[in-house]
C-alpha positions as CSV (number, residue, x, y, z in Angstrom):
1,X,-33.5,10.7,24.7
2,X,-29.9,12.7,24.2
3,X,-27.5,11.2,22.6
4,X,-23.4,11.5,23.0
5,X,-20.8,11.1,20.4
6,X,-16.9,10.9,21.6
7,X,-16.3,13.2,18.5
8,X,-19.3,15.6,19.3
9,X,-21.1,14.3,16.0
10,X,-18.1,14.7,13.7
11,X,-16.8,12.1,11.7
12,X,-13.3,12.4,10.9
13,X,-12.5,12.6,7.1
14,X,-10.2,9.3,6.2
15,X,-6.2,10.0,5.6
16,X,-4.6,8.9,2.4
17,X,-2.0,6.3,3.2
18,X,1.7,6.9,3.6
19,X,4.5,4.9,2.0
20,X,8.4,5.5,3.9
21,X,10.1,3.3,2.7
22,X,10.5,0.1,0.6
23,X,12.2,-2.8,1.5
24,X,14.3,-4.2,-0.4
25,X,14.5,-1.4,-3.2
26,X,14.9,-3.5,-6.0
27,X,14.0,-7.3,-7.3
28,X,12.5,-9.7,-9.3
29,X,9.6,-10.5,-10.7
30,X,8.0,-12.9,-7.9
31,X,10.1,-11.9,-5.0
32,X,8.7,-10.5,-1.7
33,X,8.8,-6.8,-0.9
34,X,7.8,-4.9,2.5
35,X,6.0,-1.9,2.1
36,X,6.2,0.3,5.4
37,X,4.4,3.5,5.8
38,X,0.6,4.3,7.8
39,X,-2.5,4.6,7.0
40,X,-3.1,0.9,4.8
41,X,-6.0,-0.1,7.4
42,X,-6.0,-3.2,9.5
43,X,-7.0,-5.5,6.6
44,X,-6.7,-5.4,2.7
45,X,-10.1,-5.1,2.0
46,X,-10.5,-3.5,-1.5
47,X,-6.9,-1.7,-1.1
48,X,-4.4,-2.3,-3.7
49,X,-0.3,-1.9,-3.9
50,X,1.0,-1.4,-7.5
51,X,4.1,-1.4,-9.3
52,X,3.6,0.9,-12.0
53,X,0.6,-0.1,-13.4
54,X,0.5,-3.6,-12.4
55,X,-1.5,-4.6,-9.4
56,X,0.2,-7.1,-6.8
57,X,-2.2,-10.1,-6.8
58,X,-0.2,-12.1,-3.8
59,X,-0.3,-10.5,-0.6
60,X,1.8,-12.0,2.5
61,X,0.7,-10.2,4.8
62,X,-1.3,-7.0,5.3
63,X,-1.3,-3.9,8.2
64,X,-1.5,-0.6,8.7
65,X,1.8,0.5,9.1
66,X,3.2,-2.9,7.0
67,X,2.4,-4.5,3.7
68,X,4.5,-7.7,2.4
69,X,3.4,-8.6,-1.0
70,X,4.8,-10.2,-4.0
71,X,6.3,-8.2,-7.0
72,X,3.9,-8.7,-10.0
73,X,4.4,-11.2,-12.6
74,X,3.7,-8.7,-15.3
75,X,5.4,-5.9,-13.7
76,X,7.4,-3.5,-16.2
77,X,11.3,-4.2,-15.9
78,X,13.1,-0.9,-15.0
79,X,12.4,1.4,-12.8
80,X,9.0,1.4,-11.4
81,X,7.0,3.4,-9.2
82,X,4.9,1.7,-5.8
83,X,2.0,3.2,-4.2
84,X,-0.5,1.6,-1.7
85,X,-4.3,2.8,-2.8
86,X,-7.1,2.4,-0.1
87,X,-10.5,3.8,0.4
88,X,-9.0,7.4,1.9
89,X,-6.8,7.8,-1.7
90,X,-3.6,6.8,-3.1
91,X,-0.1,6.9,-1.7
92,X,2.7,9.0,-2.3
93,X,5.4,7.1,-4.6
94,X,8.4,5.2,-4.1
95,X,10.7,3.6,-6.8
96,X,11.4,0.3,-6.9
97,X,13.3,-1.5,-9.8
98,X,12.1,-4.6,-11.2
99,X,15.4,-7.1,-11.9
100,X,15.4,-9.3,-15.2
């Protein structure tokens, strides 16, 4: 028996997702930001988006090249910094700024 892989038996190494932009920039505690990068996977899974170091615990919706979630309730006010972390590795940063 011989068998074939596509990849010749290599298994490519997972890419750490990418985060391009944030949309909108800046909001409230609560309110619903667009996260738009690659690399999130198809489904949430165990991945995470956090504002600083606050976790988002309501997700809208969830792709690979879009997240929409909701700002988190305990989220620092100020200037914060978002990153998507998945099973390939954490993001690079974007700022967002959490509104009183």
């Amino acid at each position: 028996t011989v068998l074939v892989t596509a990849s010749g038996g290599v298994t490519p190494l997972p890419v750490a997702p990418v985060v391009t932009r944030l949309s909108p920039t800046a909001g409230k505690r609560g309110s619903i930001v667009t996260v738009s990068g690659r690399g999130f996977g198809a489904k949430r899974g165990t991945s995470s988006v956090r504002f600083g170091l606050k976790a988002c615990t309501r997700y809208v919706s969830w792709s690979d090249t879009r997240i929409r979630c909701r700002v988190p309730a305990r989220a620092a006010f100020g200037l914060v910094k978002v990153t998507v972390k998945t099973p390939a590795g954490k993001s690079n940063a974007k700022s967002f700024r959490v509104k009183r």
